[in-house]
Residue frames as a rotation matrix with the C-alpha (Angstrom) as fourth column:
UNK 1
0.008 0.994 0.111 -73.54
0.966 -0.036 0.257 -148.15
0.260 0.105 -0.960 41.76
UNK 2
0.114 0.058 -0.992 -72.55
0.814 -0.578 0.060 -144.98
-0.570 -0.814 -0.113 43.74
UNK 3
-0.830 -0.555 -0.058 -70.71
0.285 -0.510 0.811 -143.55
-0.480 0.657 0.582 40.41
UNK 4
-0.785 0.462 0.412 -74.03
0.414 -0.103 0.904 -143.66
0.460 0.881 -0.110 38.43
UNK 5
-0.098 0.708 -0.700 -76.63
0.982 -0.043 -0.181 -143.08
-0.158 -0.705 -0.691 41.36
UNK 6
-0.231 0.481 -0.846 -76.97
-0.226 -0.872 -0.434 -138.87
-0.946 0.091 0.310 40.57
UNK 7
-0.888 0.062 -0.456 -77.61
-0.459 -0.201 0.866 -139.92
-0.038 0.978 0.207 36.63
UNK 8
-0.903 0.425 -0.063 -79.80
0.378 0.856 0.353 -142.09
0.203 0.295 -0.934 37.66
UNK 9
-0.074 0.908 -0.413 -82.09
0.583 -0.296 -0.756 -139.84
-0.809 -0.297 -0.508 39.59
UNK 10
-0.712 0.030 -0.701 -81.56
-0.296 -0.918 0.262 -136.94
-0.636 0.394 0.663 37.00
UNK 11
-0.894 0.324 -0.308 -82.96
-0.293 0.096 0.951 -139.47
0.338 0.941 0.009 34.38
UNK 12
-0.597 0.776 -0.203 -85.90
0.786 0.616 0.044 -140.51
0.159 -0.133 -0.978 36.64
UNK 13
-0.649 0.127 -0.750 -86.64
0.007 -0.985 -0.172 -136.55
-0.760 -0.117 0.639 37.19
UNK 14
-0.659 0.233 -0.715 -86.56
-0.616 -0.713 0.336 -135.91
-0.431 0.662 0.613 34.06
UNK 15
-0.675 0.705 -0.216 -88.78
0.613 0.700 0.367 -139.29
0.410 0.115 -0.905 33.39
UNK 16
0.031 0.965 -0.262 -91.60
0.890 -0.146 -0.431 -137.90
-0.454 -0.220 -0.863 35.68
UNK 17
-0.271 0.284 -0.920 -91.17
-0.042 -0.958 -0.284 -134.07
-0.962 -0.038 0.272 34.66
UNK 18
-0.769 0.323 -0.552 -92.44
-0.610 -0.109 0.785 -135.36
0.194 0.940 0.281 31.02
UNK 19
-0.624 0.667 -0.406 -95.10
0.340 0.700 0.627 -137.79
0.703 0.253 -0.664 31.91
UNK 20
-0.318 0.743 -0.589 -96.40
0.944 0.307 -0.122 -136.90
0.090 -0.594 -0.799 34.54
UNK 21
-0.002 0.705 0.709 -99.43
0.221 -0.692 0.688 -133.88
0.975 0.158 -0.154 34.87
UNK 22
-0.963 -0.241 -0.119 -99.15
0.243 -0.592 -0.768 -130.89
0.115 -0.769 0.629 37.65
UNK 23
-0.056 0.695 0.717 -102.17
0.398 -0.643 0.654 -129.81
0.916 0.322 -0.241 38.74
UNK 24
-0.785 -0.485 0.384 -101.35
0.085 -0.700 -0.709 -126.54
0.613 -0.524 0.591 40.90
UNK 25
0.132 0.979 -0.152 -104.19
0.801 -0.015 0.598 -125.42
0.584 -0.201 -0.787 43.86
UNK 26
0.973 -0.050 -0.224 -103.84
0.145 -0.623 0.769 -122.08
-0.178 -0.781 -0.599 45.77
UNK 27
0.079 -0.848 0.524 -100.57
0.976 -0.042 -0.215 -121.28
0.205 0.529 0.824 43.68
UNK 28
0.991 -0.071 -0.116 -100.18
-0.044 -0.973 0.227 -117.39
-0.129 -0.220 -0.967 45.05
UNK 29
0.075 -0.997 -0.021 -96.33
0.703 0.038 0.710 -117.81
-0.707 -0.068 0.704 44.05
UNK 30
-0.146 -0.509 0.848 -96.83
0.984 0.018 0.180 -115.62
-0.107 0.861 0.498 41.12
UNK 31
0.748 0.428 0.508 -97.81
0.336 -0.903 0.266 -112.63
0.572 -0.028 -0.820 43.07
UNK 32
0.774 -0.610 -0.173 -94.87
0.479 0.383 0.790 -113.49
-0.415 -0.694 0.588 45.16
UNK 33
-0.364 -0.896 0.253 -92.34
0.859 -0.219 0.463 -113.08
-0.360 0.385 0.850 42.63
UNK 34
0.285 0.258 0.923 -94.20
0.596 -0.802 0.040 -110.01
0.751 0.538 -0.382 40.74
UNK 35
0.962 0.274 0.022 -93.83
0.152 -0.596 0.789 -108.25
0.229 -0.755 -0.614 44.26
UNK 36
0.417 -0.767 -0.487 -90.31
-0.259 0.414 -0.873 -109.72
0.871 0.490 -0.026 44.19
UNK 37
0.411 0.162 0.897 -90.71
-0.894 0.267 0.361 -111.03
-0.181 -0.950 0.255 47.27
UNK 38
-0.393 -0.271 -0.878 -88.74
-0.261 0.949 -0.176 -114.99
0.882 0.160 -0.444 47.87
UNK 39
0.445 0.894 0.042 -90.17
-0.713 0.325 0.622 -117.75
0.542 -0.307 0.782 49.75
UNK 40
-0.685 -0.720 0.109 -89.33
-0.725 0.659 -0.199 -120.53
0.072 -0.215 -0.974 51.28
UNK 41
0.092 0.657 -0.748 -91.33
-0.567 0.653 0.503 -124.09
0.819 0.378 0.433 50.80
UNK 42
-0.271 0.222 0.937 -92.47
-0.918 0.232 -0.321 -125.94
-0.288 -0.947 0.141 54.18
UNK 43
0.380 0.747 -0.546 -93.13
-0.721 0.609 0.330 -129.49
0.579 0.268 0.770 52.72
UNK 44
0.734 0.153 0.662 -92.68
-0.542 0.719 0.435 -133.40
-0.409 -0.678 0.611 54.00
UNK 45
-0.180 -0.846 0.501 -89.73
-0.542 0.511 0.667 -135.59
-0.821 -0.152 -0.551 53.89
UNK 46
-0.400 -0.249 0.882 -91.45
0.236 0.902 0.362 -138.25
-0.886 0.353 -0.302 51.80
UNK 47
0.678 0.530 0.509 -92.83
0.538 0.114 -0.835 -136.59
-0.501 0.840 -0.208 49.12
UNK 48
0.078 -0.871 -0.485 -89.01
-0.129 -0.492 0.861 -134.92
-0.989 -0.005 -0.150 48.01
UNK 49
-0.767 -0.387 0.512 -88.71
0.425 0.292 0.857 -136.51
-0.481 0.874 -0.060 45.15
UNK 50
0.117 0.870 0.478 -92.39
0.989 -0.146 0.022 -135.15
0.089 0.470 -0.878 43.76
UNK 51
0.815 -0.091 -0.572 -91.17
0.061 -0.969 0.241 -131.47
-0.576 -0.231 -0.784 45.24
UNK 52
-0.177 -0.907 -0.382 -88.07
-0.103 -0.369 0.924 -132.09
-0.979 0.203 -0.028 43.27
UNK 53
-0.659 0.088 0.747 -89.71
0.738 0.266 0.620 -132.89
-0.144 0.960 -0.241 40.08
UNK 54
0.218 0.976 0.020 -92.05
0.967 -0.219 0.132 -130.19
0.133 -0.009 -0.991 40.70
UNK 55
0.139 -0.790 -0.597 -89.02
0.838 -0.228 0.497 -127.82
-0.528 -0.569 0.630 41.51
UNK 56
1.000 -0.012 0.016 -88.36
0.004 -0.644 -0.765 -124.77
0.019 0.765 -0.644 40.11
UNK 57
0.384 -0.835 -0.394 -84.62
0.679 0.545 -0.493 -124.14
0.626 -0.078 0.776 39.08
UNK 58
-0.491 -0.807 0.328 -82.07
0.109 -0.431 -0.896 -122.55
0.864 -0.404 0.300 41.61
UNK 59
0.780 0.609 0.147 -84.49
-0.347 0.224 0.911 -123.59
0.521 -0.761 0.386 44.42
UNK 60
-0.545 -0.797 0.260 -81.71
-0.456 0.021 -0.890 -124.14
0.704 -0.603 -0.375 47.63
UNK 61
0.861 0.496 0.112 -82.50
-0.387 0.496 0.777 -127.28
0.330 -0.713 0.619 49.53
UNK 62
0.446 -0.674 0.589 -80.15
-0.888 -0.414 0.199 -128.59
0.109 -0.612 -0.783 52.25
UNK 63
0.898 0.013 -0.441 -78.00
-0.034 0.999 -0.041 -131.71
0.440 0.052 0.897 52.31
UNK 64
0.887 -0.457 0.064 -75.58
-0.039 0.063 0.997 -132.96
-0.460 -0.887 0.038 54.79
UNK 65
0.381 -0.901 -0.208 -72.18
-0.902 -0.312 -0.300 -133.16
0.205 0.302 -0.931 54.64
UNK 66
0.219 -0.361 0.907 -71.89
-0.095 0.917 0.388 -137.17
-0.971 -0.171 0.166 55.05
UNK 67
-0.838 -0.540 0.078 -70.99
-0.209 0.450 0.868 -139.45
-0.504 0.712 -0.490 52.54
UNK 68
-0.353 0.868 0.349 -74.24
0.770 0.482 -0.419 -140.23
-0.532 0.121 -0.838 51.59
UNK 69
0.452 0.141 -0.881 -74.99
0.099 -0.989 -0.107 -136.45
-0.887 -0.039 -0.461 51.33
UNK 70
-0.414 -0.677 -0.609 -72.40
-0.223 -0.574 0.788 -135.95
-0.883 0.462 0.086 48.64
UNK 71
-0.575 0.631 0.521 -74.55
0.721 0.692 -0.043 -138.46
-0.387 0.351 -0.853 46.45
UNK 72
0.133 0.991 -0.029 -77.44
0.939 -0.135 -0.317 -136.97
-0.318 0.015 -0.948 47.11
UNK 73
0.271 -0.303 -0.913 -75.90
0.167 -0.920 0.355 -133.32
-0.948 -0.249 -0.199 46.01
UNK 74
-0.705 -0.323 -0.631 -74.80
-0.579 -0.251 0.776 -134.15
-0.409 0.912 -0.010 42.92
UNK 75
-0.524 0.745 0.412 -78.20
0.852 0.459 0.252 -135.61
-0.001 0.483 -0.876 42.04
UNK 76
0.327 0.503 -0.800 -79.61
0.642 -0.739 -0.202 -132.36
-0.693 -0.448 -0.564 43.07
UNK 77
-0.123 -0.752 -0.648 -77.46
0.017 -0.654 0.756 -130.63
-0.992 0.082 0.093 41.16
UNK 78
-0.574 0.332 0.749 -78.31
0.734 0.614 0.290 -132.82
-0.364 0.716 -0.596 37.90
UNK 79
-0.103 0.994 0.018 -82.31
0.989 0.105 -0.104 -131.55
-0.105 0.007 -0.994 38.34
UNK 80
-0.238 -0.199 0.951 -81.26
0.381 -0.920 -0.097 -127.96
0.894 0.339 0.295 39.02
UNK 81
0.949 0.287 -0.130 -81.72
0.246 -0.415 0.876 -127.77
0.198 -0.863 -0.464 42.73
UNK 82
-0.079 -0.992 0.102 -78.61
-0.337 -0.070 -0.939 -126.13
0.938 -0.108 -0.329 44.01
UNK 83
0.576 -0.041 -0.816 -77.79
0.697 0.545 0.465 -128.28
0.426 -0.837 0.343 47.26
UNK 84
0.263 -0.559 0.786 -76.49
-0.844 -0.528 -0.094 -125.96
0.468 -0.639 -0.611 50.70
UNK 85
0.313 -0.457 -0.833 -74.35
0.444 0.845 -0.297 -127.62
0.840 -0.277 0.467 52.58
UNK 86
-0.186 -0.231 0.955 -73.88
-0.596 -0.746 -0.297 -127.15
0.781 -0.624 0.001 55.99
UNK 87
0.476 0.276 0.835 -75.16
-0.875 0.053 0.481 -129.75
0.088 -0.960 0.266 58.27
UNK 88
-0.359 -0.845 -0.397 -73.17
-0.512 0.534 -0.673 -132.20
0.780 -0.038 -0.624 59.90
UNK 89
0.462 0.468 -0.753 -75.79
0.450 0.608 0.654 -133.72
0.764 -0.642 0.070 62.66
UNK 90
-0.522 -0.852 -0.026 -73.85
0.731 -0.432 -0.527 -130.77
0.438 -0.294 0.849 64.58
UNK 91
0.387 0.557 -0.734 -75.41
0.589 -0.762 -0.268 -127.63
-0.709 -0.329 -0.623 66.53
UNK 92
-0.436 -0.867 -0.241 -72.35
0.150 -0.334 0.930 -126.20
-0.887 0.370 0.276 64.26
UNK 93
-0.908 -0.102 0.406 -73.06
0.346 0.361 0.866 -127.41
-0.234 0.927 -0.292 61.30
UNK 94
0.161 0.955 0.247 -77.13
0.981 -0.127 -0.149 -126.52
-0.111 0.266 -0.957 61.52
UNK 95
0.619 0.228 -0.752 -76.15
0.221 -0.969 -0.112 -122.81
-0.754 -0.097 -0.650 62.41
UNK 96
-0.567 -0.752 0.335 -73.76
0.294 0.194 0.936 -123.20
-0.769 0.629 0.111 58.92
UNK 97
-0.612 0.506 0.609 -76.66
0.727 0.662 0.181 -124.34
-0.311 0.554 -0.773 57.09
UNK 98
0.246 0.888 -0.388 -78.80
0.883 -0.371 -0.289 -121.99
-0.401 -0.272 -0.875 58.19
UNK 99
-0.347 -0.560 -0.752 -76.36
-0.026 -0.796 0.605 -118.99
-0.938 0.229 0.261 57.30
UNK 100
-0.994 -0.108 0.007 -76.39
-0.002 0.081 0.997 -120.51
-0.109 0.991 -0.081 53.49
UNK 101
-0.373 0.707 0.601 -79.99
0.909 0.410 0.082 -120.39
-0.188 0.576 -0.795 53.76
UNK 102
0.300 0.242 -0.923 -80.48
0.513 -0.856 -0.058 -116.94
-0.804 -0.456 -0.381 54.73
UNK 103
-0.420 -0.641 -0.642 -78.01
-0.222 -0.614 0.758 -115.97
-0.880 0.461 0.116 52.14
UNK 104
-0.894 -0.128 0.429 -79.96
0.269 0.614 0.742 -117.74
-0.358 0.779 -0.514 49.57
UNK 105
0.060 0.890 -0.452 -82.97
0.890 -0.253 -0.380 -116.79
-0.452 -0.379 -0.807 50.61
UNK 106
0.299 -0.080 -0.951 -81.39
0.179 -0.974 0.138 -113.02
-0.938 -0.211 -0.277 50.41
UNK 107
-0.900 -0.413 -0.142 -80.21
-0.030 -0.265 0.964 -113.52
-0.436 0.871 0.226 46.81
UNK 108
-0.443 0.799 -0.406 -84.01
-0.835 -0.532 -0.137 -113.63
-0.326 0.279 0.903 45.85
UNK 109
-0.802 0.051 -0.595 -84.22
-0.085 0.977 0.197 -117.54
0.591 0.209 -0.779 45.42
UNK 110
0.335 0.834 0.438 -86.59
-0.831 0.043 0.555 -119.67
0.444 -0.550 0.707 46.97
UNK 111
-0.755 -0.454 0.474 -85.86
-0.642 0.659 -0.391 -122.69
-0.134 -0.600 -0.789 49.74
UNK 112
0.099 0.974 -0.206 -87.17
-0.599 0.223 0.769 -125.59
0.794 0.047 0.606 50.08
UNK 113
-0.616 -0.700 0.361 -87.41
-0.702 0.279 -0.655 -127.52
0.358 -0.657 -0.663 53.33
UNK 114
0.015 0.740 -0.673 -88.45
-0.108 0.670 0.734 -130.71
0.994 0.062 0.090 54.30
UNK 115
-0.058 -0.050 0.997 -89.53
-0.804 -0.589 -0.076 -129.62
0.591 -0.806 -0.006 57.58
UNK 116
0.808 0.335 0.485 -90.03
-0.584 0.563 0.584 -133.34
-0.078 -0.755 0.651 59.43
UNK 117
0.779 -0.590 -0.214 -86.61
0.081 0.433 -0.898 -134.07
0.622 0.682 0.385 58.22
UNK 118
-0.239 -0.218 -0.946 -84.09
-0.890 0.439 0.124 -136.00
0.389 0.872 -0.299 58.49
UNK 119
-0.946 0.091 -0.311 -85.02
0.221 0.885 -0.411 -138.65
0.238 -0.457 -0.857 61.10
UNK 120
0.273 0.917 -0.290 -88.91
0.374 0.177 0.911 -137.58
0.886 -0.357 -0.295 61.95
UNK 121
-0.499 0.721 0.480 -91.05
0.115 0.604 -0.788 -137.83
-0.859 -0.338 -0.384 63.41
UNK 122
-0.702 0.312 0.640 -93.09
0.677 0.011 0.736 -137.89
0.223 0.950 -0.219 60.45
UNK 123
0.115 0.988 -0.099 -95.28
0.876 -0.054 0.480 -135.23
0.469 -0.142 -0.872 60.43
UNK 124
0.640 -0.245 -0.729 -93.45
0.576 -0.476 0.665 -133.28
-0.509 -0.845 -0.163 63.51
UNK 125
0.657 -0.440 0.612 -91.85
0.310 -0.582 -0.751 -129.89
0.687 0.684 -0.246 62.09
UNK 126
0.120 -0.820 -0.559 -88.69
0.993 0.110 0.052 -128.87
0.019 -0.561 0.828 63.10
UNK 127
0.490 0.275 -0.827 -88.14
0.501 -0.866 0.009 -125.11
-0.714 -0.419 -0.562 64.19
UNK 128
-0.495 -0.859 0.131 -85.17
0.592 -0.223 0.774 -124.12
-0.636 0.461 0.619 61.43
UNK 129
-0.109 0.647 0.755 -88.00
0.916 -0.229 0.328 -123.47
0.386 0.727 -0.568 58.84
UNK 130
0.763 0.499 -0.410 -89.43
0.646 -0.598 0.475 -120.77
-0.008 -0.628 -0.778 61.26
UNK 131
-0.023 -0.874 -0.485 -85.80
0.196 -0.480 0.855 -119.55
-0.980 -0.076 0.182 62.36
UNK 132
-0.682 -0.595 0.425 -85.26
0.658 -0.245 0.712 -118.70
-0.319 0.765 0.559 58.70
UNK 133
0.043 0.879 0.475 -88.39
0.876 -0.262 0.406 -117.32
0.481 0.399 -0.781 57.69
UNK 134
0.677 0.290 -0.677 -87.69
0.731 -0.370 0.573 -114.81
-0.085 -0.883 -0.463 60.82
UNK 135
-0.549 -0.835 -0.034 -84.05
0.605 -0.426 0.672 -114.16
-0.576 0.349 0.739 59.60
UNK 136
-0.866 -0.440 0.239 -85.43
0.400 -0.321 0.859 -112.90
-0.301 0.839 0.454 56.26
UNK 137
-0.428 0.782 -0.453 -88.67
-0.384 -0.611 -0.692 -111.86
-0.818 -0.123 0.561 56.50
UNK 138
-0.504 0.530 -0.682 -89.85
-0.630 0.314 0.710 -114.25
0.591 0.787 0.176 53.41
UNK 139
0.185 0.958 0.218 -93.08
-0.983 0.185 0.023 -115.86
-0.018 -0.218 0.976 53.95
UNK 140
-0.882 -0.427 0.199 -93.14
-0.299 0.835 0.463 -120.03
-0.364 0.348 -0.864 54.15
UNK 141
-0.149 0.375 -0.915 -95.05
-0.886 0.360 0.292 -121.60
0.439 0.854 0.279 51.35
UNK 142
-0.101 0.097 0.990 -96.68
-0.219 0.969 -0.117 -125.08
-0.970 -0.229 -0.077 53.11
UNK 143
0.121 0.359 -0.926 -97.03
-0.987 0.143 -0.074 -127.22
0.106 0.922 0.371 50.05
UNK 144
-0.332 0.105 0.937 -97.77
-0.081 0.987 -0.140 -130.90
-0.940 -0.122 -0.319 49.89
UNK 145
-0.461 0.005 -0.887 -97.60
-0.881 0.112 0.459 -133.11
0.102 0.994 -0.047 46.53
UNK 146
0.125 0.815 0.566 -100.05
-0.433 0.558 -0.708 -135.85
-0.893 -0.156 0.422 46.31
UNK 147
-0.634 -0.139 -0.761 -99.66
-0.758 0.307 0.576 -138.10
0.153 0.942 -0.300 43.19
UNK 148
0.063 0.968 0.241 -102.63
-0.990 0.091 -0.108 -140.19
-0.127 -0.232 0.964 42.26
UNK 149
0.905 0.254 -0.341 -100.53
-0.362 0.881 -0.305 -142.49
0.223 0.400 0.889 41.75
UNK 150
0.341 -0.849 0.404 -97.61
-0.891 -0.428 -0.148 -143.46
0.299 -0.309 -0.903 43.74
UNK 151
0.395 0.107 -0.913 -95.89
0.332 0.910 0.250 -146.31
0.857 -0.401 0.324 45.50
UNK 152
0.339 -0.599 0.726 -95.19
-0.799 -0.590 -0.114 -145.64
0.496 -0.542 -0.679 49.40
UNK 153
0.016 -0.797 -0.604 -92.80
-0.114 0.598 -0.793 -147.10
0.993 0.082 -0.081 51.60
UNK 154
0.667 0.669 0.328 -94.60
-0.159 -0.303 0.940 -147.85
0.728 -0.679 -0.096 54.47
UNK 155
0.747 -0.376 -0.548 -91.41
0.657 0.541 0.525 -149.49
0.099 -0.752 0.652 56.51
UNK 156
-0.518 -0.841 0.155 -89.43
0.644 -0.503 -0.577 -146.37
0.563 -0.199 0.802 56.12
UNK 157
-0.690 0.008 -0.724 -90.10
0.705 -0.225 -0.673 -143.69
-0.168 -0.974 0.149 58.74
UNK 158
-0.742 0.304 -0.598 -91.20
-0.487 -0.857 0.169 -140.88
-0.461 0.417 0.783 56.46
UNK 159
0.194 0.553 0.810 -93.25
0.531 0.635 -0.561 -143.62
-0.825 0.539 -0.171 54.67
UNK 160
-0.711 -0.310 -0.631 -91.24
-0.391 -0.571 0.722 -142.10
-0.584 0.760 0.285 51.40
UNK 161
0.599 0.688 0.409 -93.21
0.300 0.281 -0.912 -141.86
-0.742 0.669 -0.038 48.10
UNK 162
-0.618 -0.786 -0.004 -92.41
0.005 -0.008 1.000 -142.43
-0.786 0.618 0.009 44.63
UNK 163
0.068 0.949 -0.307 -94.63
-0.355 -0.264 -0.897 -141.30
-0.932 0.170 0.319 41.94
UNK 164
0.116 0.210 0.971 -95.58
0.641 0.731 -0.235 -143.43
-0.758 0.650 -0.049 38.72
UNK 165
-0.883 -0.467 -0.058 -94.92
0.105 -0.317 0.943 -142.02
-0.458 0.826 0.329 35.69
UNK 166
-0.630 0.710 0.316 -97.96
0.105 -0.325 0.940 -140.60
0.770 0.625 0.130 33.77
UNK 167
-0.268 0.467 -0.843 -99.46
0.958 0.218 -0.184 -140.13
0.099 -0.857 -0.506 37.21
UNK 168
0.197 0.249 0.948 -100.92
0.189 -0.959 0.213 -136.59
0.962 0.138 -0.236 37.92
UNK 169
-0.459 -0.304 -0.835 -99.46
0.888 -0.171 -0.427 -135.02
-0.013 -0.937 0.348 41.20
UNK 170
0.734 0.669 0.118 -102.16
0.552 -0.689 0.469 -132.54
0.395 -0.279 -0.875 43.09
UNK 171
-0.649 -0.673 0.355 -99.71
0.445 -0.714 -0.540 -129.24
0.617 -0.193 0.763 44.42
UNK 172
0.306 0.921 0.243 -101.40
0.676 -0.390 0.626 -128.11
0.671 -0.028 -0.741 46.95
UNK 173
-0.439 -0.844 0.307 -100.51
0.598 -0.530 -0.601 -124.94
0.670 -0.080 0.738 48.32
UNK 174
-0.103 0.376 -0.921 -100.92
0.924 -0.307 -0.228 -123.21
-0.368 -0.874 -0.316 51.66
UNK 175
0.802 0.525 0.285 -101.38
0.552 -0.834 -0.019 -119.78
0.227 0.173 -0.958 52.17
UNK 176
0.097 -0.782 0.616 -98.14
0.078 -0.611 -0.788 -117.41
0.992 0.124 0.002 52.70
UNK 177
0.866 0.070 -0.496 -97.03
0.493 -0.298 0.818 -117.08
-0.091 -0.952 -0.292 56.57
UNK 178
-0.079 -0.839 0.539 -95.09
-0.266 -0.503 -0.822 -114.35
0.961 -0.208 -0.183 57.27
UNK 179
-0.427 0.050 -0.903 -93.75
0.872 0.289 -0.396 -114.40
0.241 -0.956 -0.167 60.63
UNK 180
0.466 0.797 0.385 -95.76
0.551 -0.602 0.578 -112.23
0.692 -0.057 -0.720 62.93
UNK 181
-0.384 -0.777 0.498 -94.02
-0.330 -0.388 -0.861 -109.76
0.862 -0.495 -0.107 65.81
UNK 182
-0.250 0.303 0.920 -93.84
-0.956 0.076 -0.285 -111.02
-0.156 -0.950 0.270 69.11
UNK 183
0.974 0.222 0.033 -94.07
-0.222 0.975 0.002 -114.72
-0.032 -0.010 0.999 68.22
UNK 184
0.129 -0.970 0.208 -91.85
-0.754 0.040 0.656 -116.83
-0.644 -0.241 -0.726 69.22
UNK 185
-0.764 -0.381 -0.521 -89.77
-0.645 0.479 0.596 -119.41
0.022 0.791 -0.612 66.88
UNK 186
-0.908 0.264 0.326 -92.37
-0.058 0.691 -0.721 -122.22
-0.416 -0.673 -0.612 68.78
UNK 187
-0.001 0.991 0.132 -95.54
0.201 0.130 -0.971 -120.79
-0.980 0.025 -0.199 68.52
UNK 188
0.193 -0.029 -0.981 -94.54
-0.915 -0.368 -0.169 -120.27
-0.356 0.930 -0.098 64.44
UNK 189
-0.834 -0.301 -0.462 -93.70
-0.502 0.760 0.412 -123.54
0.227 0.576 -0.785 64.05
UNK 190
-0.951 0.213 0.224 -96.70
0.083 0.874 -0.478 -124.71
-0.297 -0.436 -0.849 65.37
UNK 191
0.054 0.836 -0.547 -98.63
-0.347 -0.498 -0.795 -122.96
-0.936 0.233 0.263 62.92
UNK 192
-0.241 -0.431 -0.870 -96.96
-0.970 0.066 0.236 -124.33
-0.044 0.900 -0.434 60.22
UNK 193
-0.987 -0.095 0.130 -97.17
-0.116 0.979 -0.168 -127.71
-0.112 -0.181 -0.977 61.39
UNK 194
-0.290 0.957 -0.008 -100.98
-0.050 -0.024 -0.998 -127.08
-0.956 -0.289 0.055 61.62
UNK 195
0.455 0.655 -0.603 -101.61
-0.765 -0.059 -0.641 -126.08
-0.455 0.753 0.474 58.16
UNK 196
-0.438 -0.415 -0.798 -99.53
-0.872 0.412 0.264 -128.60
0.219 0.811 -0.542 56.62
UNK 197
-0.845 0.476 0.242 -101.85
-0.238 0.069 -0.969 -130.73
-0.478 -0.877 0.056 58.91
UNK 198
-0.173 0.777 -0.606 -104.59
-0.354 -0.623 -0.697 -129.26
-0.919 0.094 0.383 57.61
UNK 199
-0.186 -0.152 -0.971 -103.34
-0.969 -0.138 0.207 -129.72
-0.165 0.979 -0.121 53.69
UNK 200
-0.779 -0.489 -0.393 -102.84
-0.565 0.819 0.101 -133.22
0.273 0.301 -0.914 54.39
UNK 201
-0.681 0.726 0.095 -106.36
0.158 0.272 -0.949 -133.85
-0.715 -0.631 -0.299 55.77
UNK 202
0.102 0.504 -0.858 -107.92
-0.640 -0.627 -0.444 -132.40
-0.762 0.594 0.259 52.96
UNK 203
0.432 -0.181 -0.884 -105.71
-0.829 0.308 -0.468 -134.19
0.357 0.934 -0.017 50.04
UNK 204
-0.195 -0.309 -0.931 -104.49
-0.356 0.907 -0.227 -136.97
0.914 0.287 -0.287 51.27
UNK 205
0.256 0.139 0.957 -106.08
-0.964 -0.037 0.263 -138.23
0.072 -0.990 0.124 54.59
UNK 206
0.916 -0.046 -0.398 -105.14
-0.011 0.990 -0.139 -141.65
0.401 0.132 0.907 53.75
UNK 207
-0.224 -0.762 -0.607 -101.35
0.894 0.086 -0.439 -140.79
0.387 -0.641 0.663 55.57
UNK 208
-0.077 0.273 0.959 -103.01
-0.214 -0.944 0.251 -138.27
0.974 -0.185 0.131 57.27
UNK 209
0.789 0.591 -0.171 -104.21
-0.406 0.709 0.577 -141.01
0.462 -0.386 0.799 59.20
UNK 210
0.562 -0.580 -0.590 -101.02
0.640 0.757 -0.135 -142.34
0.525 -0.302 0.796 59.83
UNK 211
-0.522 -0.599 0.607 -99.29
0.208 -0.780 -0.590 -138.78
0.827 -0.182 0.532 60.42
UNK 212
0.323 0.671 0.667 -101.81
-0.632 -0.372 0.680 -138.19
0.705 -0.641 0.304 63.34
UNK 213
0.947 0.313 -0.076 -100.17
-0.114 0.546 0.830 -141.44
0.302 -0.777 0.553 65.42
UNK 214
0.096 -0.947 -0.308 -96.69
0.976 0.150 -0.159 -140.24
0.197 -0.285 0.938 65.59
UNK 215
-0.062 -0.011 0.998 -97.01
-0.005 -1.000 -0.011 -136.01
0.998 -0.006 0.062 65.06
UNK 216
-0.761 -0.153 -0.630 -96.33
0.649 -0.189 -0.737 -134.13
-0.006 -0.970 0.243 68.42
UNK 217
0.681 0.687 0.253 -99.61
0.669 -0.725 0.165 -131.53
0.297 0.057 -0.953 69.12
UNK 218
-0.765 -0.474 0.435 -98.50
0.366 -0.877 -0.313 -128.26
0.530 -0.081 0.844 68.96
UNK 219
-0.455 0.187 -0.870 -100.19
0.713 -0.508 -0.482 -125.56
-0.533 -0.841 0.098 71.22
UNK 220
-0.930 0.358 -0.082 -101.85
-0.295 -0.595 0.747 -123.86
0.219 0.719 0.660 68.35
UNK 221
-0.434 0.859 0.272 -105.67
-0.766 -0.193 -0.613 -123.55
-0.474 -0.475 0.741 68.73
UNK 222
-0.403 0.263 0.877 -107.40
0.397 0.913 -0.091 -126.85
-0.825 0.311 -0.472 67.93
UNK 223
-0.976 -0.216 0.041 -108.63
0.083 -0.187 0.979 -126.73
-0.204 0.958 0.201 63.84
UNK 224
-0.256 0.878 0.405 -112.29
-0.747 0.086 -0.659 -126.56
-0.613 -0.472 0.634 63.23
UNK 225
-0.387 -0.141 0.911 -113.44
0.153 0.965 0.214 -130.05
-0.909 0.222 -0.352 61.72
């Protein structure tokens, strides 16, 4: 099964990226690139597969160096994401990772990170996102994919989704954060975490709901309702 497991996703990709209908909201990427400015995408663990069908190519998302990982790398690879390698569940290995993102970043690409990744909390953003954004001065891109049709997996941590074929997936797309001076890595991630928050209240409060009884509060000023 392992031998066939990257054809298989490539062909289920390339299944949704023909059936199934984008519909973009707050899309400000194409002033982005006119400016020639790169980004870096801030989204959620379980909706990967819908960011990866939604992907642009030579987008640089991170995958471990396990055995599993290698898998999952040459499925990436398939779709056109180019997989960094670099973590190893290591302090090492993250400050690896991170290098190859920076550098990716710095070739004019865009990242994408699934910021509550890889073990969760769901919801709860990890600081790397921030730490890179800081490195390179590119802005992070929250974005959350929403298919109106989907099946999740409520018994897995992320509560992963898998979108139906001919299903329409909602993009919805924060505003740019650059990092500001004088913030620290913290009080940036906990803006991020807010708006993606935020996104997910909006479009999909239905695991919004659920993201709200595990997320840590961040120290960012309370949202207005």
């Amino acid at each position: 099964m392992n031998k066939w497991l990257p054809q298989l996703v490539f062909w289920m990709v390339k299944l949704l990226k023909v059936t199934c209908r984008i519909r973009a909201i707050n899309d400000q990427r194409p002033a982005l690139r006119a400016a020639g400015q790169p980004y870096i995408y801030a989204t959620l663990h379980a909706q990967q597969l819908a960011v990866v069908v939604y992907g642009e190519p030579g987008t640089g998302a991170i995958v471990s160096r396990s055995k599993d990982g290698d898998l999952i790398a040459r499925s990436l690879e398939k779709t056109g994401v180019v997989p960094i390698r670099g973590s190893s569940g290591t302090r090492k290995g993250g400050a690896t990772a991170l290098r190859a993102m920076v550098n990716h970043v710095a070739s004019g690409k865009p990242v994408c990170v699934m910021v509550d990744g890889p073990k969760g909390p769901r919801g709860t953003v990890n600081p790397g996102v921030a730490m890179l954004s800081q490195k390179t001065g590119a802005p992070v891109i929250p974005l959350l994919m929403v298919p109106n049709r989907r099946k999740v997996f409520a018994s897995t941590w992320d509560r992963t989704q898998i979108p139906f074929p001919f299903s329409t997936i909602v993009g919805a797309f924060g505003d740019p954060m650059f990092p500001v001076e004088g913030e620290s890595v913290k009080q940036f991630t906990a803006r991020i975490q807010d708006k993606l928050a935020e996104l997910e209240c909006e479009h999909d409060p239905d695991e919004a709901a659920v993201t709200e009884q595990s997320v840590e509060p961040t120290s960012a000023p309370a949202r207005a309702a």
